[in-house]
C-alpha positions as CSV (number, residue, x, y, z in Angstrom):
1,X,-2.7,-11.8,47.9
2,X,-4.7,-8.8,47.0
3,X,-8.2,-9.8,46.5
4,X,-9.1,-10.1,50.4
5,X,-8.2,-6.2,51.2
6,X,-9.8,-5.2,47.1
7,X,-12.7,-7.2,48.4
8,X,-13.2,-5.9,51.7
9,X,-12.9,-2.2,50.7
10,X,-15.1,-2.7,48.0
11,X,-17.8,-4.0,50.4
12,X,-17.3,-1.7,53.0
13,X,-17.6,0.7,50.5
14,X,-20.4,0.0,48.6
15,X,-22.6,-0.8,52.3
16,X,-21.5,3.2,53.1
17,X,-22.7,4.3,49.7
18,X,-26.3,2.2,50.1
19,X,-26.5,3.7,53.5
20,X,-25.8,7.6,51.8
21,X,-28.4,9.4,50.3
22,X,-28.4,8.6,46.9
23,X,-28.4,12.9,45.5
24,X,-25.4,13.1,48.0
25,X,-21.7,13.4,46.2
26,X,-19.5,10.9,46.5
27,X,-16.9,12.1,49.3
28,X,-12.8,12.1,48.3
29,X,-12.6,9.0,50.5
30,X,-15.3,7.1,48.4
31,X,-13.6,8.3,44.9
32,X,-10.3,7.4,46.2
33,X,-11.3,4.1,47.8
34,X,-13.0,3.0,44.4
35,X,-10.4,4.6,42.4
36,X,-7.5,2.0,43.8
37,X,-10.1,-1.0,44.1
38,X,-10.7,-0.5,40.0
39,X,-6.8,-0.1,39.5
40,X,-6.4,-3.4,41.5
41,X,-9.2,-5.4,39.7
42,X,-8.0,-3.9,36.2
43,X,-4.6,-6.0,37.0
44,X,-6.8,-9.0,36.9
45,X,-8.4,-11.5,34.2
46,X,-12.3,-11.0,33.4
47,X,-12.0,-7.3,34.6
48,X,-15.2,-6.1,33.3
49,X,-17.8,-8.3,35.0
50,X,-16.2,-8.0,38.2
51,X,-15.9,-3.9,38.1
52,X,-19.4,-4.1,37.3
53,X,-20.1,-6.4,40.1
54,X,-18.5,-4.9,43.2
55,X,-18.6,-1.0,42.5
56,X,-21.5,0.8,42.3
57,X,-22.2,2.5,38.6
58,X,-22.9,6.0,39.5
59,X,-19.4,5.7,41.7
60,X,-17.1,4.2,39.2
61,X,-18.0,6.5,36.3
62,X,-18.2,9.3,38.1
63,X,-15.7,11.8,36.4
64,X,-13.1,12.8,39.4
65,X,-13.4,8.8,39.9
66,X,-12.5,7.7,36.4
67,X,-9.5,10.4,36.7
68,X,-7.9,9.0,40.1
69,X,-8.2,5.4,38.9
70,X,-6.4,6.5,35.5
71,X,-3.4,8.1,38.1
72,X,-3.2,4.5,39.3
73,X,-2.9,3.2,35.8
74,X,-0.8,5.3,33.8
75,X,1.7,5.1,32.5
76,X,1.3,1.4,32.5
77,X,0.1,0.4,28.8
78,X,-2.3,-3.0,29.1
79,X,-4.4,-2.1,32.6
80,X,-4.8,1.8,31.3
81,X,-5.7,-0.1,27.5
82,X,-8.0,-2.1,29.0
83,X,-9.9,0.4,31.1
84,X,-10.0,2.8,27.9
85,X,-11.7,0.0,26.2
86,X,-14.0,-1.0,29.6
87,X,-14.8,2.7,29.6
88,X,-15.8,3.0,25.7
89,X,-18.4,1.0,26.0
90,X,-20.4,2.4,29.1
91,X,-19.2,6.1,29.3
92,X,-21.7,8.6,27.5
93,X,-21.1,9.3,23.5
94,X,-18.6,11.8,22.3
95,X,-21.0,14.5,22.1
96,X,-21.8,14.8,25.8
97,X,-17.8,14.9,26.4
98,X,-16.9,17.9,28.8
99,X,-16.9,21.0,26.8
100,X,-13.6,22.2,28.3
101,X,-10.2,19.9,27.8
102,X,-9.2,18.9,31.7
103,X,-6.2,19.2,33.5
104,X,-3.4,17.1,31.6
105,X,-2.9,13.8,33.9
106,X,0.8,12.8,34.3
107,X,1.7,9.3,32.1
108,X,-0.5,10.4,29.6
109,X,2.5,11.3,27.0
110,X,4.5,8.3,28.2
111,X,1.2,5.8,28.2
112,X,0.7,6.6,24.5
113,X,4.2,6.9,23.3
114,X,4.1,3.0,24.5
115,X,1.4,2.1,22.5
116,X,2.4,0.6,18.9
117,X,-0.1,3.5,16.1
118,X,-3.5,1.8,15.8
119,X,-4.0,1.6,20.1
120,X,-2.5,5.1,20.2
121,X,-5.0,6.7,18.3
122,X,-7.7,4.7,19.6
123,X,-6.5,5.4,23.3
124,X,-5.9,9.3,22.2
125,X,-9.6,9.6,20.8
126,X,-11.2,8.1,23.7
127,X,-9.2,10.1,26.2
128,X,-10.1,13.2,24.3
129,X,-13.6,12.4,23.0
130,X,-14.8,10.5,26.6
131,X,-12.7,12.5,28.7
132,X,-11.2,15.5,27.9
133,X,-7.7,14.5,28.5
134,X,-4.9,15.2,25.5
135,X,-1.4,14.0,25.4
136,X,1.3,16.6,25.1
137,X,2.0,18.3,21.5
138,X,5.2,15.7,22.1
139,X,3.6,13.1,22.7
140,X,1.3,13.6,19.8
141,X,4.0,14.0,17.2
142,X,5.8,11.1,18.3
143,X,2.4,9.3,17.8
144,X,2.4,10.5,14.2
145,X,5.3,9.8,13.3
146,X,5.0,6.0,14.7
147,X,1.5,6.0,12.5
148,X,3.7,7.3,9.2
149,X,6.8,4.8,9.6
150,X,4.1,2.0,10.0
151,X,2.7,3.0,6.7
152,X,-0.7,3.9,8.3
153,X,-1.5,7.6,7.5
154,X,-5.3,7.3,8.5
155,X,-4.1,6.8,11.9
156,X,-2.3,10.3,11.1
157,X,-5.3,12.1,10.6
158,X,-7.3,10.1,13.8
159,X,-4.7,11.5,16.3
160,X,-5.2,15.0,14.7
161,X,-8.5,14.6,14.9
162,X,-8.4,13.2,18.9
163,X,-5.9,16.7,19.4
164,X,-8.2,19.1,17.9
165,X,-9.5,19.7,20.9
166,X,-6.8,20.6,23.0
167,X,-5.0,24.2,23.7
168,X,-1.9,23.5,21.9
169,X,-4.1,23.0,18.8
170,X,-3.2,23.3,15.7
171,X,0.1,22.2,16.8
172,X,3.6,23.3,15.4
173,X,5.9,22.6,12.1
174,X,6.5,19.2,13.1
175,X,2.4,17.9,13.4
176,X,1.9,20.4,10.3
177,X,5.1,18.4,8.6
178,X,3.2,14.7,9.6
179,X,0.3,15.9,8.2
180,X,1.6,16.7,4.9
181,X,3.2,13.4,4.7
182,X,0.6,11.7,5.9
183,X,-1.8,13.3,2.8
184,X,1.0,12.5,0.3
185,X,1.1,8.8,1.3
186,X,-2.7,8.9,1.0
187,X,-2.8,10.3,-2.3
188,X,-3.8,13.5,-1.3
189,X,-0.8,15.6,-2.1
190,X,-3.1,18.8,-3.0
191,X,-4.6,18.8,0.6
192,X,-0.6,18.2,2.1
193,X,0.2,21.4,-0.1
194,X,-2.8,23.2,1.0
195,X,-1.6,22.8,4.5
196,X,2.1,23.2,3.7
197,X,0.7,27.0,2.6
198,X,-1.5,27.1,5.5
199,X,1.7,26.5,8.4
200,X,3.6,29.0,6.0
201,X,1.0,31.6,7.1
202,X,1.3,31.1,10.3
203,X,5.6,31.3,10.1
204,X,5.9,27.4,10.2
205,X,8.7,26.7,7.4
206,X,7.8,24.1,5.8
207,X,10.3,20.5,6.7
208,X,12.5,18.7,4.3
209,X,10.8,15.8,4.7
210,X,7.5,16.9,4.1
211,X,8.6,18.6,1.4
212,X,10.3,15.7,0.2
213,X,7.0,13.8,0.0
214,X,4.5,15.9,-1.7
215,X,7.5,16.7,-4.2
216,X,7.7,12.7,-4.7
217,X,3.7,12.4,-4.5
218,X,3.0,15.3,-7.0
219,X,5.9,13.8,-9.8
220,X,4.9,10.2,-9.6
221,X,1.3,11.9,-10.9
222,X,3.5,13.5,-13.6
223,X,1.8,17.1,-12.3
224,X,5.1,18.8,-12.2
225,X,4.1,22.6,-12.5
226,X,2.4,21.7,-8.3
227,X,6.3,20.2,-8.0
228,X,7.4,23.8,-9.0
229,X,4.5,25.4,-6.4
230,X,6.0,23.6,-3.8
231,X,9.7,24.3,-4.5
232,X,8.8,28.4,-4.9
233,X,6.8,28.3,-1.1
234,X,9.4,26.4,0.2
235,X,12.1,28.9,-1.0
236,X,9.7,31.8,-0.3
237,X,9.9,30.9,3.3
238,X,13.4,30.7,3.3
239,X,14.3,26.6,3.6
240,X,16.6,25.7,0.9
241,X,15.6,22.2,-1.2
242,X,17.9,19.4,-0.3
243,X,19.8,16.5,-2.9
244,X,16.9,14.2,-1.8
245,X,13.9,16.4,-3.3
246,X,15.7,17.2,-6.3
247,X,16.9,13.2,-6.5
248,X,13.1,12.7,-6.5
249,X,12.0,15.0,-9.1
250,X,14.9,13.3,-11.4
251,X,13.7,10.1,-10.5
252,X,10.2,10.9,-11.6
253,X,11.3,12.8,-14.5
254,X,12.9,9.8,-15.7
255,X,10.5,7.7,-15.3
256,X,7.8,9.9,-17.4
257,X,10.2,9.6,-20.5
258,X,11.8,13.5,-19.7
259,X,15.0,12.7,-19.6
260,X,16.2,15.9,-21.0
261,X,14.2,17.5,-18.2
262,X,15.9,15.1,-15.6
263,X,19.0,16.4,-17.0
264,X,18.6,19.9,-17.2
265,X,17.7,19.2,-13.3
266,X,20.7,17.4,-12.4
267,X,23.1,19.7,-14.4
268,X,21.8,23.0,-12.8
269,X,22.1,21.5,-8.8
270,X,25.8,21.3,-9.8
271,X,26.1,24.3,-11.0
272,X,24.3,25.5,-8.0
273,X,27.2,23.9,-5.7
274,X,25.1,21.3,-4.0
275,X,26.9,18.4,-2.6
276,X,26.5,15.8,-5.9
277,X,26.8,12.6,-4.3
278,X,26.3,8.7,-5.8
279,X,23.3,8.4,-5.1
280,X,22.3,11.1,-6.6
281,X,24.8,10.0,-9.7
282,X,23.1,6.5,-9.7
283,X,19.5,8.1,-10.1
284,X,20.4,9.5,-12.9
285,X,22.5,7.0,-14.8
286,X,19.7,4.4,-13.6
287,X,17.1,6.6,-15.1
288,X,19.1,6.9,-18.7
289,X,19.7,3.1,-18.6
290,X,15.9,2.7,-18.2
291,X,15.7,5.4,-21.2
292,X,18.4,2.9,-23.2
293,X,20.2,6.2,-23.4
294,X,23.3,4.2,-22.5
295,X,26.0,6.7,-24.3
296,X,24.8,9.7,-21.7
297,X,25.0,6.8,-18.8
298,X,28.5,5.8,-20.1
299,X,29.4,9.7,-19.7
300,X,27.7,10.6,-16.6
301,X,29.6,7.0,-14.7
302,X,33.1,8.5,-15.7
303,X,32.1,11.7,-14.6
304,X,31.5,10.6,-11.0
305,X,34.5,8.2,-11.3
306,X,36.8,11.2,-12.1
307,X,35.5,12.9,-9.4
308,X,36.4,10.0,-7.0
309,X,33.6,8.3,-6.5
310,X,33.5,4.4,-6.2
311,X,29.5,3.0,-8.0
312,X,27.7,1.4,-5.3
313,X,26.1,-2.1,-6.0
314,X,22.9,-0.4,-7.4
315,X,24.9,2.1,-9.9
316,X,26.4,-0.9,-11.4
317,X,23.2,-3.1,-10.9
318,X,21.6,-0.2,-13.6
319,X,24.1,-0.8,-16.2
320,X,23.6,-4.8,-15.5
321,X,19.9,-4.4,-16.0
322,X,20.0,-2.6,-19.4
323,X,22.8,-4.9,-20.8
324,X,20.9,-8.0,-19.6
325,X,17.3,-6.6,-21.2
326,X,19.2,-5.5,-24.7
327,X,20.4,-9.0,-24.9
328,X,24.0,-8.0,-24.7
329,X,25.2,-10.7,-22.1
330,X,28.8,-10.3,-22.3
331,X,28.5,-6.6,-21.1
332,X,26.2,-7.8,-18.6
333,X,28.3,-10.4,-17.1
334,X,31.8,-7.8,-17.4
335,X,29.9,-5.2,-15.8
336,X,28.8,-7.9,-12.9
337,X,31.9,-9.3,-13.0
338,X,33.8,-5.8,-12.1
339,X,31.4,-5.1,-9.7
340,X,32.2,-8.4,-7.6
341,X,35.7,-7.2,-7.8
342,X,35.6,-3.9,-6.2
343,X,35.1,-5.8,-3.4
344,X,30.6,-5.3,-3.5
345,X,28.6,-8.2,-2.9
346,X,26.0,-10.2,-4.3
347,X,22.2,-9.8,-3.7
348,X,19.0,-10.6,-4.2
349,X,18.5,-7.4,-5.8
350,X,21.1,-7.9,-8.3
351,X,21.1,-11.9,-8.8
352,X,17.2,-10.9,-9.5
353,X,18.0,-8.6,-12.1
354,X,20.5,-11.2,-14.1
355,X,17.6,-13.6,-13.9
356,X,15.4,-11.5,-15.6
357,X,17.4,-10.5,-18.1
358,X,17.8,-13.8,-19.3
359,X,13.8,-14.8,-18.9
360,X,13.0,-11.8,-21.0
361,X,15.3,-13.4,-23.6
362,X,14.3,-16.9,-23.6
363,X,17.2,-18.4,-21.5
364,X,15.5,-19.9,-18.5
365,X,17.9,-22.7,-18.1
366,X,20.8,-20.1,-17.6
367,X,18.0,-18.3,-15.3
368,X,17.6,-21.6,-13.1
369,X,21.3,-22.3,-13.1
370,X,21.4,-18.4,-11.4
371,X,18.4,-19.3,-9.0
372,X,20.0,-22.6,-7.8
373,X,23.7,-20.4,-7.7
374,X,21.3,-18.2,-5.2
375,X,20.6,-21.0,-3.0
376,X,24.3,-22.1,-2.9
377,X,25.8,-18.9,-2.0
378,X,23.2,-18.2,0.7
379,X,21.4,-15.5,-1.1
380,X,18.0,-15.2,-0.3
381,X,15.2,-15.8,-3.0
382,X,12.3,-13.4,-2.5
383,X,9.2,-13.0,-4.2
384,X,10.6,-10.8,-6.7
385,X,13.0,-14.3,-7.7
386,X,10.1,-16.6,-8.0
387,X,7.8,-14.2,-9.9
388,X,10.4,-13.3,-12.4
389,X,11.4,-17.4,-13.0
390,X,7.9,-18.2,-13.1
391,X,7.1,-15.8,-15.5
392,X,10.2,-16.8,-17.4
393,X,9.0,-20.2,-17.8
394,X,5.5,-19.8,-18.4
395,X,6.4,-17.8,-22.0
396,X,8.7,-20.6,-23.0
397,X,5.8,-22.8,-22.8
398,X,7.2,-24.4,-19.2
399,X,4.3,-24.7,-17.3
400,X,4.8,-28.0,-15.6
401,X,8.5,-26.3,-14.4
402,X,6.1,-23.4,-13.4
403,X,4.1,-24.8,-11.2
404,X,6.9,-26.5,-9.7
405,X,8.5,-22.9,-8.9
406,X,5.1,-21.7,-7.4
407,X,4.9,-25.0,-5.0
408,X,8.5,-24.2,-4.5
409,X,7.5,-20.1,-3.2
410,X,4.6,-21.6,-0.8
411,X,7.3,-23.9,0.4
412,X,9.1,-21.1,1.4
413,X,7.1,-19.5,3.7
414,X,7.2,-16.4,1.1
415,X,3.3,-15.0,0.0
416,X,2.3,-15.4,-3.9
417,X,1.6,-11.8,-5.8
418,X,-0.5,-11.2,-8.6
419,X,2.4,-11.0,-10.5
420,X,2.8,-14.8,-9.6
421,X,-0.9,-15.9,-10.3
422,X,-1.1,-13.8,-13.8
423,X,0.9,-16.0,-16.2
424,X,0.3,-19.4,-14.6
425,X,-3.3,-18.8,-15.3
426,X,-2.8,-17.2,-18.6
427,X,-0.7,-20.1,-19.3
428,X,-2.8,-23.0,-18.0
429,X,-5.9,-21.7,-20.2
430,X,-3.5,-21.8,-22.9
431,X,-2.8,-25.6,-23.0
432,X,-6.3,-26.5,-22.0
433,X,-6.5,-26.1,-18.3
434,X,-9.0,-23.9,-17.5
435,X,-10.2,-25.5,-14.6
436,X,-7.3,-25.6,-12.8
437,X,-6.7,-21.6,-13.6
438,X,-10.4,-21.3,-12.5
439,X,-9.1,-22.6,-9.0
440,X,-5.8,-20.6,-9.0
441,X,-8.4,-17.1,-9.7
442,X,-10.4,-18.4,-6.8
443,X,-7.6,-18.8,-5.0
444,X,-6.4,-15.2,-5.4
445,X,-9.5,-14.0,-4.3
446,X,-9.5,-15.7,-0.6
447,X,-6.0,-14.7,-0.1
448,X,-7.1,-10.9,-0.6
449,X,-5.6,-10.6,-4.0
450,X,-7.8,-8.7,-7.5
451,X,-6.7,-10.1,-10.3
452,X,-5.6,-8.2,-13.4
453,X,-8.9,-8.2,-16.1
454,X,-6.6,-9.9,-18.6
455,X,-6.9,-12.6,-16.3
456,X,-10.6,-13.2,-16.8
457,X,-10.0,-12.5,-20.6
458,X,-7.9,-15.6,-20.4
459,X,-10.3,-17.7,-18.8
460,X,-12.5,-16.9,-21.4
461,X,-10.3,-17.6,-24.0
462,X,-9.8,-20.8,-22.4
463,X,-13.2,-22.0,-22.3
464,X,-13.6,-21.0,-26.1
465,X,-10.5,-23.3,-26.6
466,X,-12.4,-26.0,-24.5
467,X,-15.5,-25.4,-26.5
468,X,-17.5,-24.7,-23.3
469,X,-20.0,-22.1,-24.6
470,X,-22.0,-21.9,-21.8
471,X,-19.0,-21.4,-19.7
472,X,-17.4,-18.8,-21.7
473,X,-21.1,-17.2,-21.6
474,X,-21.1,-16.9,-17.8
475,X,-18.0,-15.7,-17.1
476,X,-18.6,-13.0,-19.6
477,X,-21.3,-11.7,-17.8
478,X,-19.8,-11.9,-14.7
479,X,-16.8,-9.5,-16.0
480,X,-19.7,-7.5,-17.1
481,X,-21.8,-7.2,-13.8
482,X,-18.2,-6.4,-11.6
483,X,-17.3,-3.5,-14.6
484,X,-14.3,-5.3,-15.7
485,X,-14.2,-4.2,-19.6
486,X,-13.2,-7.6,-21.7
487,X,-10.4,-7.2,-24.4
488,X,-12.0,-6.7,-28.1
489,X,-10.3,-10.1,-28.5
490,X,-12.3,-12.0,-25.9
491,X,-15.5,-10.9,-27.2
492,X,-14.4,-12.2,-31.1
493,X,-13.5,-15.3,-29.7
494,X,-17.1,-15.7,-27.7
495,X,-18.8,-15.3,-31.5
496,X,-16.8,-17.6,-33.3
497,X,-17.6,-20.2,-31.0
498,X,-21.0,-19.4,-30.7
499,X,-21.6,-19.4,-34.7
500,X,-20.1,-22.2,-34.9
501,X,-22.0,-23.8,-32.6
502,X,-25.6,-22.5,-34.2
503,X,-26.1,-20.4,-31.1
504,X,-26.7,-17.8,-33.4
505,X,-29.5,-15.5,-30.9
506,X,-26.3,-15.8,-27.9
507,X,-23.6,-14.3,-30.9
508,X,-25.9,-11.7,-31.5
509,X,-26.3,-10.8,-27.4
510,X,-22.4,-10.7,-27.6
511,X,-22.1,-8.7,-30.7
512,X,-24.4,-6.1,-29.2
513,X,-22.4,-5.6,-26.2
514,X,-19.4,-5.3,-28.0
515,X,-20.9,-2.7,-30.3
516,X,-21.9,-0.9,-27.0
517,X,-18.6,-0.7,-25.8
518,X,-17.0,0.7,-28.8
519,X,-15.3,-2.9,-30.2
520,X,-15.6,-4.0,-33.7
521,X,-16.4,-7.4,-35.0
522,X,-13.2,-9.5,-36.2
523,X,-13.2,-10.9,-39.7
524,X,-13.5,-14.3,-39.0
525,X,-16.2,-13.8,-36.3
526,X,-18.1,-12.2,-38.8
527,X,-17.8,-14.3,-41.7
528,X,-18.8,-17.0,-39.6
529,X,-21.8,-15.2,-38.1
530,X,-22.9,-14.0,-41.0
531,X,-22.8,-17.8,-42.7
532,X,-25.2,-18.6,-40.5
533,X,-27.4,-15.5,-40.8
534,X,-27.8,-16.0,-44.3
535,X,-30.1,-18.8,-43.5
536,X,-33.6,-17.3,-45.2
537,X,-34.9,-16.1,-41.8
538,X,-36.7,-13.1,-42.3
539,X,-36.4,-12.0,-38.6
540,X,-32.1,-12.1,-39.0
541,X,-32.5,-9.4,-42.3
542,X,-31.9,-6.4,-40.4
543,X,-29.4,-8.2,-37.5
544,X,-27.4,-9.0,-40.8
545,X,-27.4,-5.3,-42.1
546,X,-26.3,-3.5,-38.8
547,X,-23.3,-6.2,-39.0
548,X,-22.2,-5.5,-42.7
549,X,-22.9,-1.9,-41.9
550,X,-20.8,-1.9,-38.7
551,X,-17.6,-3.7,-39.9
């Protein structure tokens, strides 16, 4: 219904502009005219061609035009999308953008808080780069904080990038906080603490949150002492640490193997008067179980049950999961077993870690019975599930019950891991089947996945087994060529099989590489080698000396 009137002021338009002398401005009434016939068309399919077909070029990217067709749009999301994008390709580059911001447009901020983080900062860089528009310091926050929660912190750094143009830049504690988190999820945490001291200079306290981050970013790198940097700005600028940061550092202290530390930590918050709470308890019991420091655990639980506390499911699934992985599966089962009657459900998470602890022990058919219990109680199998029973199997020499469990995962709708790809190929090259672990590597490689290098040592290994020289060869050099370093183990293997075979020049390629790398010659490789060596060629004397010399 509105083509005819679009269509009609568009003609009558552009005949007035042909008739107008061409150095003459465009009047209000032409900008305005064009302005609503572009907002009209934009509502329509195959926008592009026809913009470009019915209003002139000079009129429809002329700036105060461009502007008044954007107040039509806004705060609309796909039109105003899709005449960012028309306007991306046709307007001038960023460099001949205005050299002052303009005027702030009203729906900017609520355009782009619409937008899900990848077409926000693509919308805010072309409205700032193309046309000197910015989004409110709001708007721009919420922006970042969309780009953080969907785990994209490059998008972070765009949208600071698009802003740092306009007057309220450098922004205020909140963009300063994004920024810092955004740097610790990108594995920048010294940059995120440079710029936590930076918005301390300029009396922006640094945020829990951030904090919270770089403290997590910095311990999981075990760099502690920048952990202790951070606390002593943060306290310097008068914000107290929170339970979460110091549940982090603990966390991370644990993991390293400094339990003491971890301790130390956790005793001196409580003496502080912080609010202790179970999570915090179940960090630090789940850290000494992991440390099989299970006496300290013991004491630590009844401390937080005298103090009124009920365990939550993961407290109790930390004791399950050192009892199951020391092999002590009464404990295991009491400890699950009084968790199910304080009233806590089963999970994945905790039907996951039962499983495991009987695959690391051997007892897979008790695992399966537990995976099949899963599927009966409606518990959801995840990755985690398959991975762990697959791997299970594959150790007990299971394979063809493997591969059953994988067919059973794509079944699912669920996505293979490397973790589920590692032992069935280490397993098929094993029993012989290096071809079909060739295909399975493959595989991992269209559906985006690297494999571990042990990976590639197995196939080797495999085609030694298969007595496939050439094979073995190849792939060696491919390992080689992509800077994957082959176990010392791999390369022994390669000789035996080539002595054996009287490739005795292709041994003695091998051998040098490994030499080059640092690996030494195994005993059997070299008695084998040097069997055939000793065969009166002249030309092997001195190959045969740097071997004796070198093992």
């Amino acid at each position: 219904m509105m083509r005819r009137p679009v269509r009609h002021s568009v003609q009558r338009l552009c005949s007035t502009s042909a008739a107008a002398d061409a150095t003459t401005p465009p009047s209000t009434n032409f900008l305005a005219t064009a302005a609503r016939a572009a907002a009209n068309i934009l509502g329509a399919q195959r926008y592009e061609s026809r913009l470009l077909s019915l209003l002139p070029h000079d009129l429809l990217f002329h700036p105060a035009c461009v502007h008044l067709t954007l107040t039509h749009l806004l705060p609309s999301p796909d039109p105003t999308l899709r005449f960012l994008n028309f306007l991306s390709s046709h307007l001038p580059a960023p460099e001949a953008s205005p050299a002052a911001p303009s005027p702030p447009l009203p729906g900017v901020d609520g355009f782009l808080i619409q937008l899900w983080p990848p077409d926000a900062a693509d919308a805010a860089e072309l409205l700032a780069s193309r046309l000197g528009l910015h989004p409110s310091l709001r708007a721009l926050n919420f922006a970042m904080r969309s780009a953080l929660r969907a785990a994209r912190p490059d998008l972070v750094f765009r949208l600071f990038s698009a802003f740092s143009s306009s007057p309220d830049f450098p922004g205020d504690a909140a963009t300063v906080a994004f920024l810092v988190r955004a740097c610790s999820a990108d594995g920048r945490p010294h940059d995120g603490l440079r710029l936590l001291c930076d918005g301390a200079r300029r009396g922006l306290p640094p945020s829990l949150d951030a904090v919270a981050d770089l403290v997590a970013a910095f311990s999981s790198a075990g760099q502690f002492g920048k952990v202790s940097q951070t606390l002593h700005l943060m306290i310097a600028t008068g914000t107290v640490p929170d339970t979460v940061i110091y549940q982090r550092i603990m966390h991370w202290l644990f993991f390293h193997r400094m339990g003491s530390e971890a301790l130390r930590v956790f005793n001196e918050i409580k003496l502080r008067g912080y609010d202790v709470d179970v999570v915090t308890y179940t960090t630090v019991i789940d850290g000494l179980c992991k440390m099989a420091r299970i006496d300290e655990a013991r004491r630590i639980w009844n401390e937080m049950v005298d103090k009124g506390m009920e365990p939550n499911e993961y407290t109790y699934c930390s004791l399950v999961d050192y009892y199951g992985k020391s092999g002590d599966f009464e404990m295991a089962r009491k400890v699950y077993d009084e968790m199910l009657g304080k009233g806590l459900k089963e999970s994945t998470v905790s039907c996951n870690i039962m499983v495991a602890g009987f695959c690391i022990h051997g007892r897979v058919d008790e695992a399966l019975g537990m995976f099949e219990e899963m599927a009966k109680k409606g518990i959801q199998h995840d990755v985690i599930t398959y991975n762990t029973l697959l791997q299970g199997l594959c150790k007990v020499g299971r394979l063809g019950e493997a591969i059953q469990v994988y067919e059973q995962l794509l079944l699912s709708g669920l996505e293979p891991s490397v973790s589920t790809f590692t032992p069935l190929i280490d397993t098929m090259c094993e029993e012989g089947q290096v071809d079909a672990a060739v295909e399975l590597l493959k595989l991992m490689y269209a559906k985006g996945l690297v494999p571990l290098a042990r990976s590639n040592d197995s196939i080797i290994n495999g085609f030694c087994k298969a007595r496939r020289a050439e094979d073995g060869m190849a792939w060696l050099a491919g390992m080689l060529k992509n800077n994957l370093k082959p176990r010392e183990q791999t390369f022994n293997s390669l000789v035996e099989l080539l002595s054996s075979s009287g490739r005795v020049d292709d041994a003695l390629l091998v051998l040098n590489t490994m030499f080059k790398i640092g690996y030494k010659v195994g005993s059997l490789a070299c008695t084998m080698l040097v069997k055939k060596l000793c065969t009166g060629k002249l030309y092997y004397s001195h190959e045969l000396e740097n071997i004796l010399v070198a093992n």
